[in-house]
Structure formats: structure tokens, C-alpha cells
Phi, psi and omega in degrees: 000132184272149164246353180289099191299338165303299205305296171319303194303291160000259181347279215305314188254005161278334193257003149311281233235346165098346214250131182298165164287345144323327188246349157293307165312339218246316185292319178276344198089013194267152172266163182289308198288312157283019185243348174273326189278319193296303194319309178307343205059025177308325189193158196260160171283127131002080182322335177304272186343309169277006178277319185295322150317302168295292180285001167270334163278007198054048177201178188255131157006298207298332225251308146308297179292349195228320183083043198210117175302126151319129177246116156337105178296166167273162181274128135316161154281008191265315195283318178262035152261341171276325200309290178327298172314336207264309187295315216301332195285323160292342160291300121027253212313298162334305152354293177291346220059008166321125175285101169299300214208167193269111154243216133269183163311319191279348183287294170350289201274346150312281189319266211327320167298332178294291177334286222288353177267346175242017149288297182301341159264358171290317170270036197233346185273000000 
């Protein structure tokens, strides 16, 4: 039984994700015997350790210590005028038919739909 609210959360998205515990120790570099003591609340992980945790399991720090999903700011409007400034001069040139960056075709023509969907959804605001 975990006493850890970490240890639990851990736990959770191991048995979540399929993967034994053996091989979670072994994939982080963790040991069984320090992972029984954080259960215990003998001793906390190390940040280094839970950044390595949090990315081998897919989730965040923030999400191990708190239990709280990371949440999405919404873009400003400021953010997305730089977002804009910084695409729009590679969009362009695609347009144009400009070689921007060594892509392929199918990337191109990708980009260009990405483009034309976020013209049409800009004039539609």
C-alpha cells in the first residue's frame, strides 16, 4: 500500500500503461530500495529523478507532485501576432512557390493547408 501521494500517482500510471516495476527501475535508473523509501515518505525524489519519471511515463512534474494535469494558457492575442509574424514570411514564399527550407512536396503542401486554414479561421473572427 502506497503512503506517498507521489509514489501513488507513479503507481497509477504504471499500472495505467502496462509497464512492471522492474523494468521502470531499471528504464529510470531508480533503485527498488529508494523507491520503497519515497513510498514510505522516508525520503522525496530527487528533482532530477522526477523529471526522468514524469518524461518516461508522459506526464509532468507538475502532475506527479500535486496531482494536478498540467493546463494550457490560452495565446494571447500579442502571442499570436508574433506566432503570425514568425510564419507568415515562410508562408508567403511557399505561395509563391519559393523553395523556404530543404522540405519535401508532401510537407509543402501540408504547410499550405495548415496556412489556408488558419487564414479562414482568422477571417471568420
Amino acid at each position: 500500500m502506497s503512503n506517498s501521494p507521489i509514489v501513488a500517482r507513479i503507481n497509477g500510471l504504471l499500472a495505467e500503461k502496462g509497464i512492471p516495476k522492474q523494468k521502470f527501475y531499471e528504464d529510470c535508473g531508480i533503485t527498488s530500495a529508494s523507491y520503497s523509501l519515497w513510498n514510505k515518505g522516508k525520503t522525496t525524489p530527487r528533482m532530477k529523478n522526477l523529471e526522468t519519471i514524469a518524461q518516461y511515463l508522459g506526464t509532468t512534474t507538475e502532475y506527479l507532485l500535486t496531482g494536478i494535469e498540467e493546463t494550457k494558457k490560452a495565446p494571447t492575442p500579442e502571442s499570436e501576432r508574433n506566432r503570425d509574424r514568425e510564419l507568415n514570411p515562410a508562408f508567403f514564399r511557399l505561395k509563391q512557390g519559393l523553395e523556404p527550407y530543404d522540405i519535401s512536396e508532401s510537407d509543402v503542401d501540408f504547410l499550405l493547408k495548415v496556412y489556408k486554414a488558419h487564414i479562414e479561421k482568422n477571417e471568420q473572427e
